[in-house]
C-alpha positions as CSV (number, residue, x, y, z in Angstrom):
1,X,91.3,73.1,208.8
2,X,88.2,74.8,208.0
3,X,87.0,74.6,204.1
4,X,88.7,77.2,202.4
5,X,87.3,78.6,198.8
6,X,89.8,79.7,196.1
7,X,89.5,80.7,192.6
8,X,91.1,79.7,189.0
9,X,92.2,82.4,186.9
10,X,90.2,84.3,184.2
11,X,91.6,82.1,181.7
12,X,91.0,78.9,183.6
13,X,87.7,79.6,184.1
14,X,87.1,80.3,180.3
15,X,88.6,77.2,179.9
16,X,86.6,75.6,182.2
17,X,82.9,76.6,181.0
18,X,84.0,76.0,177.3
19,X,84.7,72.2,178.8
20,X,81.6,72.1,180.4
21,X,79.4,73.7,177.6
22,X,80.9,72.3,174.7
23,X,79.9,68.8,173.3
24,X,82.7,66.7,172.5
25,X,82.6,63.5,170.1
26,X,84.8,61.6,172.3
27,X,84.9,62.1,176.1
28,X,85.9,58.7,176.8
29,X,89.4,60.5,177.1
30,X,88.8,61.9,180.8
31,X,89.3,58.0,181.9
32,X,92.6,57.4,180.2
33,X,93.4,60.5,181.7
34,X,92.9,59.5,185.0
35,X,94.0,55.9,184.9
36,X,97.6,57.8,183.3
37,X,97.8,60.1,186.5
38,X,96.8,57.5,188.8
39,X,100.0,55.1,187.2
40,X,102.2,58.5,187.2
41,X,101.4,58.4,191.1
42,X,102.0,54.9,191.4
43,X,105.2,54.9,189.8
44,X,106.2,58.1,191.7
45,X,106.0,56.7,195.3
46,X,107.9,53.5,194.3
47,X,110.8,55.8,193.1
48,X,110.2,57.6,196.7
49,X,110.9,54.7,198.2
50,X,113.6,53.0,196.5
51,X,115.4,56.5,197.6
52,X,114.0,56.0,201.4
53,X,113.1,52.5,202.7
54,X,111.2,53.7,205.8
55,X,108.6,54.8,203.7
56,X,107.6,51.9,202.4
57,X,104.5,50.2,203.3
58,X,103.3,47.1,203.4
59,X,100.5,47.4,200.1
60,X,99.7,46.5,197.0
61,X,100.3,49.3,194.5
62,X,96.9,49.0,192.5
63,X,93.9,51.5,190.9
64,X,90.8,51.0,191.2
65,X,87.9,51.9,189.6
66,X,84.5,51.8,190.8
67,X,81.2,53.0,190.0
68,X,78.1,53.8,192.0
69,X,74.5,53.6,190.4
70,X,72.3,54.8,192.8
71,X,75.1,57.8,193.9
72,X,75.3,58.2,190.4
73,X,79.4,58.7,191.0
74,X,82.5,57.3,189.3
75,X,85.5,56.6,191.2
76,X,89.5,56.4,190.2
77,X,91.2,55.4,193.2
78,X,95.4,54.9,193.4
79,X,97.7,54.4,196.2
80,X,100.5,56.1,195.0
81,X,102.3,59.1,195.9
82,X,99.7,61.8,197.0
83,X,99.4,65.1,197.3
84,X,99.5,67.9,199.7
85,X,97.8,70.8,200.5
86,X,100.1,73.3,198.6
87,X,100.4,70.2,195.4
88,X,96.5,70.6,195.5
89,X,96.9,74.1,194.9
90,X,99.9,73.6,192.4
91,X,98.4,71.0,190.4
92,X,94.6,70.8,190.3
93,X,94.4,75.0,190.7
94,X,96.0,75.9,188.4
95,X,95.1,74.6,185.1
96,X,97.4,74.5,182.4
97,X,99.9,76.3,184.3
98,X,102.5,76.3,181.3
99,X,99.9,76.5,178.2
100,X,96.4,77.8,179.2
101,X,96.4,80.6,176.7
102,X,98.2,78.3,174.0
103,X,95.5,76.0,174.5
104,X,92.5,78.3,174.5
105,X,93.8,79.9,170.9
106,X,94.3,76.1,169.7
107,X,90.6,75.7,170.6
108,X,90.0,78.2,168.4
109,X,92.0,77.7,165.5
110,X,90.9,74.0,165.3
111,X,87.4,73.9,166.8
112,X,87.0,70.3,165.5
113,X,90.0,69.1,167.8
114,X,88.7,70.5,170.8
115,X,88.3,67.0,173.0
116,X,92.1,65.9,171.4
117,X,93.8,69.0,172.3
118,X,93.4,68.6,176.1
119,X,96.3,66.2,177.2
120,X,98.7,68.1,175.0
121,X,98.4,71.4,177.1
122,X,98.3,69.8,180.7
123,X,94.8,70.1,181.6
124,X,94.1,66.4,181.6
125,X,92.4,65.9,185.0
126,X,89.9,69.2,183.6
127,X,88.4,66.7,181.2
128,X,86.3,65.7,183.9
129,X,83.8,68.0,183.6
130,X,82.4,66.6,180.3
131,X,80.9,64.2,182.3
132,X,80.5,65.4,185.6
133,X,78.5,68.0,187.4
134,X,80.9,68.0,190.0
135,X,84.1,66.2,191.1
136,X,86.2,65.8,194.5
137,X,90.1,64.8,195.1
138,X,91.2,63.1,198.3
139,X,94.3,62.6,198.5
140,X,97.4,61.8,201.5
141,X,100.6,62.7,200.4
142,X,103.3,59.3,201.0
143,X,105.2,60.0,204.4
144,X,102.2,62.5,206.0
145,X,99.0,61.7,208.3
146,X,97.1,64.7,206.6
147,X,94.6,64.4,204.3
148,X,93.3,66.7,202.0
149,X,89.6,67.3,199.9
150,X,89.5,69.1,197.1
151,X,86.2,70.0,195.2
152,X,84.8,72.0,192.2
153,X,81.7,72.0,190.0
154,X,84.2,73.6,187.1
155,X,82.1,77.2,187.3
156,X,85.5,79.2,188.6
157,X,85.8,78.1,192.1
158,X,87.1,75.1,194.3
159,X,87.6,74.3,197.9
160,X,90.0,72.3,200.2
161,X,89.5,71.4,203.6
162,X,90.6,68.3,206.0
163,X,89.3,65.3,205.7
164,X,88.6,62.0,207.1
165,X,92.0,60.3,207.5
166,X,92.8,57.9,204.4
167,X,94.6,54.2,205.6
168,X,97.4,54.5,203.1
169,X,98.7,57.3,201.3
170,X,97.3,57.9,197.5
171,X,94.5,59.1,195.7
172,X,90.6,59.3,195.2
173,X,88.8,61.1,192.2
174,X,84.9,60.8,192.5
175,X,83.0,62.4,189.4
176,X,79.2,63.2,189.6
177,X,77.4,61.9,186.5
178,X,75.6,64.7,184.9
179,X,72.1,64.4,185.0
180,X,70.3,66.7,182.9
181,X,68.0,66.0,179.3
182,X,70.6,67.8,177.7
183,X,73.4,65.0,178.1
184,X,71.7,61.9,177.8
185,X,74.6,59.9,177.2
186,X,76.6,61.3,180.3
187,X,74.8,58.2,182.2
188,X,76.7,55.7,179.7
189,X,79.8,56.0,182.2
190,X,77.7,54.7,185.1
191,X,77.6,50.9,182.8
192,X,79.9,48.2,183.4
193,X,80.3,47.3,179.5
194,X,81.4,50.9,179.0
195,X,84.2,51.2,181.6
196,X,85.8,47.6,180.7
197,X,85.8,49.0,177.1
198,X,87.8,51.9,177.2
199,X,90.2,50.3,179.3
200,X,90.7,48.2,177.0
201,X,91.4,50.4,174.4
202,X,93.7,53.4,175.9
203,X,94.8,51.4,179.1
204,X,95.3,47.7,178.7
205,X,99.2,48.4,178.9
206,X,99.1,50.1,181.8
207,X,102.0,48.4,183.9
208,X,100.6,48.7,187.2
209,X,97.1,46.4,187.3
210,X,93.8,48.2,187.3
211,X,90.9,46.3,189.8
212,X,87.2,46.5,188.1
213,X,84.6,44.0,189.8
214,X,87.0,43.2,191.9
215,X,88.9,41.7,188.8
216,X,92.2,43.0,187.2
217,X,90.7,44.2,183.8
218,X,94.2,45.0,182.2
219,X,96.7,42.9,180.6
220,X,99.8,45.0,182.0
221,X,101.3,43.5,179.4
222,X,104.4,46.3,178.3
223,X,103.9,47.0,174.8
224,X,107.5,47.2,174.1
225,X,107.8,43.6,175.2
226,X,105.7,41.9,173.1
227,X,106.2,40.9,169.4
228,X,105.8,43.5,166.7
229,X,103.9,40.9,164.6
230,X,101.2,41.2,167.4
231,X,100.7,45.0,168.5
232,X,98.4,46.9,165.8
233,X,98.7,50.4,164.6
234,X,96.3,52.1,167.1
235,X,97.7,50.4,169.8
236,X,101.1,52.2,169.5
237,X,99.2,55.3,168.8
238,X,97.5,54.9,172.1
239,X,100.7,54.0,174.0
240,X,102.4,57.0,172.5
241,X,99.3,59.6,173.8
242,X,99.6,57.8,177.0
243,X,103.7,58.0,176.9
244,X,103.2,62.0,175.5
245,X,99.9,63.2,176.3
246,X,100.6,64.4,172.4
247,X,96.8,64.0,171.6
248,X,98.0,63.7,167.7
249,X,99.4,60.3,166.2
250,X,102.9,60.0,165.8
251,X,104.7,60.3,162.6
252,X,106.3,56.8,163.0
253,X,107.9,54.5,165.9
254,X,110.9,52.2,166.0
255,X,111.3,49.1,168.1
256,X,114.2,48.1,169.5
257,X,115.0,44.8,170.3
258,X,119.2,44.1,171.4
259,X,120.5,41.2,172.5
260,X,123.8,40.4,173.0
261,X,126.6,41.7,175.5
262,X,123.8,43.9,176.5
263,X,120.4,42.8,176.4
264,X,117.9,46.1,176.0
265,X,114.1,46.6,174.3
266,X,113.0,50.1,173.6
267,X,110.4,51.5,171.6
268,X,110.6,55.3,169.7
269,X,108.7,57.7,168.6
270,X,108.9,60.3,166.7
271,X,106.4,63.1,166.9
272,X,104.6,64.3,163.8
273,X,104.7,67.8,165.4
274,X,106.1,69.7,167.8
275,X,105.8,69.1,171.1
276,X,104.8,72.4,173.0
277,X,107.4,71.5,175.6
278,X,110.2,71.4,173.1
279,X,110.4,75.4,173.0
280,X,108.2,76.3,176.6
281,X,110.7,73.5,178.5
282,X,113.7,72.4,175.8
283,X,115.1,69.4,178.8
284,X,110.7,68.4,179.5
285,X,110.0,64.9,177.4
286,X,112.5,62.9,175.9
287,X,113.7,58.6,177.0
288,X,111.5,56.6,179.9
289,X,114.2,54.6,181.1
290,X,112.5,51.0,182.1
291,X,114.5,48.1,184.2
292,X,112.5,44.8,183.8
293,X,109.3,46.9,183.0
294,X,109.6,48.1,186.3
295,X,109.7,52.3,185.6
296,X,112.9,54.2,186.9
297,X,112.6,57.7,185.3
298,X,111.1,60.0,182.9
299,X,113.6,61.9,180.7
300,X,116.5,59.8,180.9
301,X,119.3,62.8,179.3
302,X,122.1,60.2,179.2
303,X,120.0,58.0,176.5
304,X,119.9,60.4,173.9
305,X,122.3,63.3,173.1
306,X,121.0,66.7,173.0
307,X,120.2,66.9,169.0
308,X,118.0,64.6,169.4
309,X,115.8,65.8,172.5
310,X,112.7,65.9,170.0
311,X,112.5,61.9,170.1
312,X,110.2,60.2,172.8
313,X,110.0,56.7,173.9
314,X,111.0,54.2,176.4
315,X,114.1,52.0,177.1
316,X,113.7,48.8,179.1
317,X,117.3,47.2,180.1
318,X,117.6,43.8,181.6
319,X,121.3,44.5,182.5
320,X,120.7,47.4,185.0
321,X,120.1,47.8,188.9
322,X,116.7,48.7,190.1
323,X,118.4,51.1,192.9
324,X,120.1,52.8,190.1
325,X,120.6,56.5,190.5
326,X,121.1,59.8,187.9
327,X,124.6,59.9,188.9
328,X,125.6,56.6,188.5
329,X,123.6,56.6,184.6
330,X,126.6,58.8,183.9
331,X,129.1,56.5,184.4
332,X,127.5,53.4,183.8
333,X,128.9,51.5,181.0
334,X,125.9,49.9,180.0
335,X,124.0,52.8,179.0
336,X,126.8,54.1,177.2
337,X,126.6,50.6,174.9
338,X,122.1,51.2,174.9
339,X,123.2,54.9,174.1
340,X,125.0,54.1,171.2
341,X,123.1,50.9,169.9
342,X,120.0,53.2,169.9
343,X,121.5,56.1,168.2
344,X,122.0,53.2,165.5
345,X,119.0,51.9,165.2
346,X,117.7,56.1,164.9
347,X,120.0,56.6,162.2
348,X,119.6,53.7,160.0
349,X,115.3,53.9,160.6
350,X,115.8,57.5,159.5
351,X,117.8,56.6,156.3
352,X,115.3,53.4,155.5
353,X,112.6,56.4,156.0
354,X,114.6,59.2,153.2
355,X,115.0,55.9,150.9
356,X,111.4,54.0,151.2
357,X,108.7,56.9,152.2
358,X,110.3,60.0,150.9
359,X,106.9,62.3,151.9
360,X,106.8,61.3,155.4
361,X,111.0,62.0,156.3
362,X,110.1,65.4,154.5
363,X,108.0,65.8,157.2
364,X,109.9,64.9,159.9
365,X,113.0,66.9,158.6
366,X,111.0,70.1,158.2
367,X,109.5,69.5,161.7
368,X,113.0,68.5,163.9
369,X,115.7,69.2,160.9
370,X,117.4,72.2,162.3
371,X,117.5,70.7,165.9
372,X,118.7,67.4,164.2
373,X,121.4,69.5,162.5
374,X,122.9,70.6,165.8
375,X,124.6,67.0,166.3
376,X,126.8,67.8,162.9
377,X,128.8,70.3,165.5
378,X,128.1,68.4,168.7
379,X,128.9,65.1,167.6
380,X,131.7,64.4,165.1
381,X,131.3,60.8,165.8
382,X,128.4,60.7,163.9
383,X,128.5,64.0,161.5
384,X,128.5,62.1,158.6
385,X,125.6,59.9,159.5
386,X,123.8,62.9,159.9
387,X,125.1,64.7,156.9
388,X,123.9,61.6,154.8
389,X,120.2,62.2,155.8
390,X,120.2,65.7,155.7
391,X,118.1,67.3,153.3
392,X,118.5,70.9,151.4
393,X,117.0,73.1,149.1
394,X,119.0,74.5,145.9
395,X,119.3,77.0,143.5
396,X,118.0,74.6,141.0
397,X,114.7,73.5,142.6
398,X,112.4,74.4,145.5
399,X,112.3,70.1,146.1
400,X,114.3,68.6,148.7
401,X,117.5,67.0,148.0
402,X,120.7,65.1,149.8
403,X,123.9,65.6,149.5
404,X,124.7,62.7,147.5
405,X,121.7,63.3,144.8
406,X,123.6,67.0,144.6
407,X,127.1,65.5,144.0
408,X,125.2,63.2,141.1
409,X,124.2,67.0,139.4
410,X,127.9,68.6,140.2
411,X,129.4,69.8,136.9
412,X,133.0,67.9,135.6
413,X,135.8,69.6,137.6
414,X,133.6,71.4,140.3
415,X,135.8,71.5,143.4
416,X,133.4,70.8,146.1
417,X,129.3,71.8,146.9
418,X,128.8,75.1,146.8
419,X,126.7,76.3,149.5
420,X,125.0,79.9,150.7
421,X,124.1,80.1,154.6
422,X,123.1,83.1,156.5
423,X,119.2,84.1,155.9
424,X,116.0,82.3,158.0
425,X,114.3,83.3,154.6
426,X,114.4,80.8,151.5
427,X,113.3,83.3,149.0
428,X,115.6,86.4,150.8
429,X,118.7,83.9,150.3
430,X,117.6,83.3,146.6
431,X,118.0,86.8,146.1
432,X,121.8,87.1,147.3
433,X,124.4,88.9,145.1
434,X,126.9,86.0,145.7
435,X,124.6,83.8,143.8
436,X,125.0,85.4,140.7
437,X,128.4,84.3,139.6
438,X,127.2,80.9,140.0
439,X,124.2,81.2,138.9
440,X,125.4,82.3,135.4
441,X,127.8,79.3,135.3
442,X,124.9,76.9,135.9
443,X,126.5,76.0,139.0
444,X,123.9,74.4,141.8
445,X,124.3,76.3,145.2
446,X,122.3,74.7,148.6
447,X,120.8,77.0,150.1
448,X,121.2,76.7,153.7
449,X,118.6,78.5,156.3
450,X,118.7,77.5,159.9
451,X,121.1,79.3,162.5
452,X,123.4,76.5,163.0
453,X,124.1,76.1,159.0
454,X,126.8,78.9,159.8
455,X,128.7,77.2,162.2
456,X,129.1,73.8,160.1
457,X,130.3,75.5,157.1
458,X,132.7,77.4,158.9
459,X,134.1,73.4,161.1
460,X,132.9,71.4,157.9
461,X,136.7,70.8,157.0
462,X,137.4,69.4,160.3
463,X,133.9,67.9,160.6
464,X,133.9,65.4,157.3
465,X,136.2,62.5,156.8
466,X,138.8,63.6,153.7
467,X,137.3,61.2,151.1
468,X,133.8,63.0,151.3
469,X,133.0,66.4,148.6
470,X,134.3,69.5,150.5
471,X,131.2,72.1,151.4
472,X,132.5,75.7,149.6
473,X,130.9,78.2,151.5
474,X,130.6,81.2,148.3
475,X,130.6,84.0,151.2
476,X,134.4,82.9,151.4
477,X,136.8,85.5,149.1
478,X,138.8,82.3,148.6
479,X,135.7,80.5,146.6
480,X,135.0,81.6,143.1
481,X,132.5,80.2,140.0
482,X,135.5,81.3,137.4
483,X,138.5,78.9,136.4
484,X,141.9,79.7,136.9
485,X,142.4,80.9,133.3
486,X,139.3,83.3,134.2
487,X,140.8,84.5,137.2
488,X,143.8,85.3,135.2
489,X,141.9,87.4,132.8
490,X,139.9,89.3,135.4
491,X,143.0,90.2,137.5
492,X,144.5,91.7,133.7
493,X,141.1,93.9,133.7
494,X,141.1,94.8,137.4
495,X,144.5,95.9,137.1
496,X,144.1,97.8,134.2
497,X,141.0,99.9,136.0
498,X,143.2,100.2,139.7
499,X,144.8,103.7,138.8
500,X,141.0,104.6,137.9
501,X,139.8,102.9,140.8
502,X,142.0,103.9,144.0
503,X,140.2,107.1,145.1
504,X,137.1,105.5,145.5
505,X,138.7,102.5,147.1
506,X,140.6,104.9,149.8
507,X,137.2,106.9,150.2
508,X,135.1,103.6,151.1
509,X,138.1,102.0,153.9
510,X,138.4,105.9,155.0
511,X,134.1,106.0,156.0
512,X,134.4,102.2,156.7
513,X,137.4,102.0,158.2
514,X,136.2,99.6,161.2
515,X,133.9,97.6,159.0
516,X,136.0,96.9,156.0
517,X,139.2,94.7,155.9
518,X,139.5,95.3,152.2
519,X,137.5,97.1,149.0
520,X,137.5,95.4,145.9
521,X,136.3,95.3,142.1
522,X,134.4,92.4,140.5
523,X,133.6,91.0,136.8
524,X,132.0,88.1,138.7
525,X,128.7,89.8,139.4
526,X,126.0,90.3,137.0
527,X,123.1,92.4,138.0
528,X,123.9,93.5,141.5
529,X,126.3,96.5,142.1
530,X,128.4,95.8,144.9
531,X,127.8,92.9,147.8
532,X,129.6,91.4,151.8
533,X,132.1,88.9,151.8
534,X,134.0,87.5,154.5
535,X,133.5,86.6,157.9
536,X,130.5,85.0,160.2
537,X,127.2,86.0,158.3
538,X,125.5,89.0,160.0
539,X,122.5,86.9,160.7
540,X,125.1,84.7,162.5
541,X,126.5,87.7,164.2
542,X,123.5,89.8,165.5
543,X,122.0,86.1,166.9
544,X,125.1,85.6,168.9
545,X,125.6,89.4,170.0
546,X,121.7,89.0,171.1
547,X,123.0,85.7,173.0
548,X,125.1,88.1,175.3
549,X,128.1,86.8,173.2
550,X,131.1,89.3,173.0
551,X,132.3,89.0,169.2
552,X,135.7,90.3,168.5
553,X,135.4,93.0,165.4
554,X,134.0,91.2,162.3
555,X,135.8,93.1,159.2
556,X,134.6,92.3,155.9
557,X,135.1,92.9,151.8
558,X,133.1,94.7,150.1
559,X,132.9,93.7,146.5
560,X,132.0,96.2,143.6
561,X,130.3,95.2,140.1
562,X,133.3,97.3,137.8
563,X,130.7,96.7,135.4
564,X,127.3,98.6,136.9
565,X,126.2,101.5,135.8
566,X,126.4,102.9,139.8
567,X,129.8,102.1,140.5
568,X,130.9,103.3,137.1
569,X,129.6,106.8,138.2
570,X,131.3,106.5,141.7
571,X,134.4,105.4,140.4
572,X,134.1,108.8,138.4
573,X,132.7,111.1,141.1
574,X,135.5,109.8,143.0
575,X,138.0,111.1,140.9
576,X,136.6,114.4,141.4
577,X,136.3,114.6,144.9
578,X,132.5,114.7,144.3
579,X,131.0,115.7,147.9
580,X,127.6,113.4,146.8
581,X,130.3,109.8,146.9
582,X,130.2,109.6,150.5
583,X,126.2,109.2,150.8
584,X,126.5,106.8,147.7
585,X,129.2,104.7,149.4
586,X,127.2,104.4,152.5
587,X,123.6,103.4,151.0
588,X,125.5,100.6,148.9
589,X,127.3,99.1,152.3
590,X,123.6,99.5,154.0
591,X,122.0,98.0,150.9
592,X,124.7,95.1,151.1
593,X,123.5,94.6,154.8
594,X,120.2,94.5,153.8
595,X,120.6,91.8,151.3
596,X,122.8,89.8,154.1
597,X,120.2,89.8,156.1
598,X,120.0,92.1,158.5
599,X,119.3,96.1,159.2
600,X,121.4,99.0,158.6
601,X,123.1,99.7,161.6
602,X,121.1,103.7,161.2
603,X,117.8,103.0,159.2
604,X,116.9,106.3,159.9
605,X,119.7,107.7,158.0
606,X,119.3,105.5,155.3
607,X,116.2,106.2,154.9
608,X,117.4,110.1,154.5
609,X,119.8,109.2,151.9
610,X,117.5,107.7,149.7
611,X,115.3,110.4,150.0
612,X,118.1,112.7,149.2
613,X,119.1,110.7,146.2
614,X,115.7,110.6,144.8
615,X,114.9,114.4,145.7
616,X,118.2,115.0,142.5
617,X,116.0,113.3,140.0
618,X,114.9,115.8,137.9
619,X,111.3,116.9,137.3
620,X,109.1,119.9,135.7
């Protein structure tokens, strides 16, 4: 095959010329990036051929690293899996193929970041050219005789073309040390003493060994093996980058350390952001699943239940086959015992984390809470654990609290925890009409803000064991702030006002006759004149009917203040068949939506009616 010349995108190239011309205050990262793709390789063609035995070969499975003075080159060398033509393409040419705009406005944003942002948005291997002038790729793909060069300078271009046949399959990245007065230091990765040192520090646990001087320069020793008491801070942070490619620290990590029935070590983290592959890829990330150090998988799904896809890490079982496939996982007893030990171990590190370093769970809940939440409905076996580290805000605070610091607050003789779900907005919730019974009572409401809050009200009866507080849900008609010998006296007043009241409750199911189950008055609101009860919440509803869901007909109450000025009038324009009652009814339904949550169903019309109304006030 002749050489044949392609180009990156516009974006990639940007990319690539703000690598090259930028200075960054630590570019020893391009090394542990290509030491972490030359293990990915390695541990890539020994899952090939635990699948298929005839391609195994008789080798070593080793990188190496040399360096050439007088060539002025650097060289990462693997035998691992390889790559192919199209892979070259795939892989190398297209930089950042999920993330290349994300990462160009993170440059921006954080300008002081730039050199830590570049394993977080997949353009690892593009670090290169903040020491190199130019850089080539040979590479045989396992199972082929072709094999392939790629080269690039980083300006916008790169070529492939055959080349000389390699003795085993793998890989071999050679950078070109800059040589220009305007990067003195570039030279620095041409010394022996600097190579040995930042192996050392980002890739000393590298499992597969690393040849320097024709010496093995790193301990292979698996971090997750080794005695807490001995493994510092930074290491873990570097594990985790080279685990993640996350190029922040994490929040905190958990080790793991089971013996028994079932013998397992594992080490967690949990990110202190993020990851960008948690929305772009939701199933990308998640458990390394590790038999006798010796790597099986990335993303092992049957370690770790869906709620907690957010958690990274690695699992090392002593109890498991080598030849093990995903299939079998599913079945395999085993992992259902590490499954269940480590969700444990999560649990209780989470609730030692609430009790001991209250700042740092805040973070982590307002980071992963509402994922976390999803287990309450997905998992009744562990609902309550889940429930018990849950945190919420109130009507009585913007801080955090539990559910167990509310039930120390509730009021003698308060039923159950009052809660409000059904706005993404803190403040919008805040300003709901339902609150306002309560409110006056002194009653403490959480106020509950993520889409799955809805659902866990609406199972929380089947969800909790019977001795725990029961979670009231105030959109409910059922749930009232009054006692029974208010509710008495209220029913004596609405009745008295019915006779008064009945045109004006015909006219609203008449308009509203597919919206409303039910019209009724109130003495439990205060300021606001009418609000929505029953049913999902509208949020709830418009995010499921968006979801392609079919929802069968959501009717609803609407609630009137017999006390506000507004329904006063209406009750009394009603009476007398006043024309202007229909427009009133309708902006007080759309002005109940609003404060649900959601849009009138005709803001355009609305929007009329108001204009209407006001256009009646009168002037000179």
């Amino acid at each position: 095959m002749s050489e044949e010349k392609f180009y990156f995108q516009t974006e990639a190239a940007e990319l690539l010329k703000m690598m090259i011309s930028s200075v960054y205050s630590n570019r020893d990262i391009f090394l542990r990036e290509l030491i972490s793709n030359a293990s990915d390789a390695l541990d890539k063609r020994r899952i090939e051929t635990l699948k298929n035995s005839e391609l195994a070969e008789n080798t070593n499975p080793e990188i190496k690293i040399e360096i050439n003075s007088d060539k002025k080159t650097l060289s990462v060398s693997d035998n691992g899996i390889g790559m192919t033509k199209d892979e070259l393409i795939k892989y190398l040419g297209t930089i950042a193929k999920s993330g290349t705009k994300e990462f160009l406005q993170a440059v921006k944003n954080d300008a002081n970041s730039q050199q830590e942002l570049i394993g977080q948005f997949g353009v690892g291997f593009y670090s290169v050219f903040m020491v190199a002038e130019k850089v080539e790729v040979i590479t045989r793909k396992l199972g082929t005789n072709e094999t392939f060069k790629f080269t690039s300078d980083g300006t916008g271009s790169y070529t492939i073309e055959d080349a000389e046949q390699r003795n085993e399959c793998g890989t071999t990245v050679t950078l070109y040390i800059k040589e220009n007065k305007e990067d003195t230091e570039a030279k620095n990765y041409l010394e022996e003493w600097t190579i040995r040192d930042i192996i050392t520090k980002y890739s000393d646990f590298i499992s597969w060994p690393i040849i320097f001087k024709d010496k093995t320069v790193n301990s292979q020793k698996a971090i997750w093996q080794r005695p807490e008491k001995e493994i510092t801070e930074e290491e873990y942070k570097e594990f985790y980058k080279h685990l993640t490619h996350d190029w922040r620290d994490p929040l905190t990590h958990i080790k793991i350390n089971a013996e028994g029935s079932t013998n397992f070590k594992g080490l967690i983290f949990i990110p202190s952001e993020a990851p960008l592959e948690l929305f772009m890829d939701p199933d990308a990330g998640g458990i390394s699943l590790y038999i006798n150090r010796v790597f099986i998988m990335n993303d092992c799904k049957v370690l770790m239940p869906q709620y907690l896809r957010f958690i990274r890490g690695v699992i090392d079982s002593e109890d498991l086959p080598l030849n093990i496939s995903r299939e079998i996982l599913q079945e395999e007893p085993i992992i259902k015992v590490i499954r269940k030990s480590t969700q444990r171990k999560i649990f209780n590190e989470f609730k030692k984390l609430l009790e001991k370093d209250r700042e740092k769970y805040i973070k982590l809940w307002t980071t992963f809470g509402k994922i976390l939440k999803e287990g309450i409905v997905q998992d009744y076996e562990h609902a309550k654990n889940i429930f018990d580290i849950s945190l919420f805000r109130t009507t009585n605070s913007d801080e955090w609290t539990t559910l167990s610091e509310y039930e120390t607050r509730m009021k003698p003789g308060q039923e159950g925890i009052y809660c409000l779900a059904g706005r993404d907005n803190i403040e919008a919730l805040k300003a709901s009409p339902k609150l306002e019974p309560f409110i006056n009572k002194g009653y403490e409401v959480l106020l509950m803000t993520d889409p799955v809050d809805d659902v866990i009200l609406s199972q929380a009866g089947f969800i909790l064991p019977a001795e725990a507080k029961k979670l009231l849900n105030i959109s409910d008609d059922n749930v009232s702030a009054e006692t029974e010998d208010e509710k008495k006296e209220i029913e004596k007043k609405i009745k008295a006002l019915n006779e008064d009241f009945e045109p004006l409750k015909k006219k609203a199911l008449e308009i509203f006759s597919e919206k409303l189950s039910d019209v009724k008055l109130s003495f439990s609101l205060t300021n606001s004149p009418a609000c929505l009860r029953g049913g999902m919440s509208l949020q709830m509803e418009k995010m499921m009917q968006a979801m392609g869901q079919t929802m069968p007909a959501q009717k609803r109450i609407l609630e009137f203040n017999a006390e506000h000025p507004v329904i006063k009038k209406l009750i009394s324009l009603a009476k007398n068949n006043d024309e202007k009652v229909t427009d009133m009814l309708k902006i007080l339904y759309d002005q109940s939506m609003i404060l649900e949550g959601t849009i009138p169903d005709n803001p355009s019309e609305f929007v009329k009616r108001i204009d209407d109304l006001m256009s009646l006030i009168p002037g000179e």
